[in-house]
Structures are given as C-alpha cells and as structure tokens.
C-alpha positions, 0 to 999 in steps of 0.5 A: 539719608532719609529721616526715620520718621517723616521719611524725607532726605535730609542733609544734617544730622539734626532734623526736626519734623512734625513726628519727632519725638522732641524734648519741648516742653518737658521738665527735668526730674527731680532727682536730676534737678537735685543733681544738678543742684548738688554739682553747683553747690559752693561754686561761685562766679567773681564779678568780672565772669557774671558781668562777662555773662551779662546777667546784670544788663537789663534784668527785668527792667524795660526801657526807659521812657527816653530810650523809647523816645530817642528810638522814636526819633530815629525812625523819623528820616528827616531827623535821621539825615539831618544828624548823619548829614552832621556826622559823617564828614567827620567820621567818614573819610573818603577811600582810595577807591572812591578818590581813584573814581572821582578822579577818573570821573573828573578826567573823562567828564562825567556828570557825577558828583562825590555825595558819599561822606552824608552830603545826600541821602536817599531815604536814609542811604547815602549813595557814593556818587549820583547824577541828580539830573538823571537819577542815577547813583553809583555804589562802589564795592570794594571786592573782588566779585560781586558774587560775596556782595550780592544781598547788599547789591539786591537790598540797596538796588531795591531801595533805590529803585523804590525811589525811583532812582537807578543804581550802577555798581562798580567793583574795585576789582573793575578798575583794571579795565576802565572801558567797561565802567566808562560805559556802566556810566554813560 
C-alpha cells in the first residue's frame, strides 16, 4: 500500500510524512471546547483515582538541590562500585545456573573465579566470572537462544571490549553439551 501523499510504501496504516496534512499545532473550537467542558461538568475524580492518575507528583516543582546531588553522585564510578560492592551480597544470591558453572569450573580447573554477587566491577558492570590474569569475563544467560538477548550480549561485549576486557557468553541452554562451553573457555 503506498501512502497518498509521499507516494512511498507503507506498511501501517498510520504514516506520517512531510506532506501530510496533520493536526499539530492547531487548536479546538470554541464550541467544541464548550463541549467538552459541559461533558465534564459535575464530574469528579476521589483522591485514590487522581493519585492513581498521578497528578500530584511533582507538579511544577524541580528537584531538590539533594536529589540533583545524590543523582551527581551516582555518575561518580568509584562511589557507584563502592555502595554496590556493599549491596549486592546481600540482595544478590547466586542462581543454580551460576553454581552448576562454577562447579563444572572447579572440576575441570579453570582459572576463573565467581565475582557476580558485586565482588568486581568492570566500570560499573559486574561480570559473572573473570579470568584476571587474561582479561576474560564470562556473562551467563539464562535462555534458550541468544536470538532474545541480543542487545544485551551487543551493549555488555561493547563495554567490555572498551576496557579492554574480552567477554565469553554462555547460555543455559549450553549446559547440555559441556564440551563446547569447555572449549568457549580455554
């Protein structure tokens, strides 16, 4: 289906190009505004609808000067890895996917270690496994293909890479055959 006004093919029903005719920027008419209004006379929202709305959150007021500095303050990587380093042993248990790893790890002794739980951070991501002395981490995904996950794998290879650290992923669904990710890992 081609658009009527560009001439280009569309595959939506709802295009918008340079030549067509839109509302922006225009206002209502009177009469309709008078409509409207008499539509919504005498009607009115109870407290737990207009706090569902959110109406009351934040209207017309700027952050505090505290907010702006906590927000400052997070940017900082040092301060950011030093709290999370804090934190995330106790919110962030290890999986039976990552304890299965480590174990086979342990068993076919590799030089990798477990740093998931915040023990290490890479400016600002915490990888699952690394090999220090090679700069290798390992990121393990829990899924059934890499196809669902594959901005995630492309954004955490990139940042790695910048640092200068190469990045191996496994996926649960690799665990059936333990050969390939032995070789993945050496």
């Amino acid at each position: 289906m081609n658009c009527e006004y560009c001439g280009r093919f569309v595959f939506k029903k709802v295009h918008t190009c340079s030549d067509t005719p839109n509302r922006l920027g225009t206002h209502h008419k009177e009469s309709a505004k008078q409509l409207l209004r008499d539509n919504h006379k005498g009607k009115h929202y109870s407290r737990k609808t207009e706090f569902k709305k959110g109406h009351h959150l934040n209207k017309g007021k700027r952050n505090s000067p505290s907010t702006e500095f906590t927000r400052e303050r997070w940017k900082n990587l040092v301060f950011k890895e030093s709290i999370l380093s804090k934190v995330m042993p106790k919110m962030r248990k290890q999986t039976a996917e990552e304890k299965f790893l480590e174990n086979f790890i342990l068993k076919q002794n590799l030089p990798y270690r477990y740093v998931g739980n915040g023990k290490y951070f890479i400016e600002g991501k915490n990888p699952d496994y690394i090999h220090y002395k090679d700069k290798v981490c390992v990121e393990l995904i829990r899924t059934k293909s890499f196809y669902r996950h594959r901005n995630y794998i492309e954004i955490r290879h990139q940042h790695f890479q910048r640092n200068g650290w190469k990045c191996i992923f496994i996926g649960t669904f690799e665990f059936s055959n333990m050969k390939k990710i032995i070789r993945k890992l050496k």
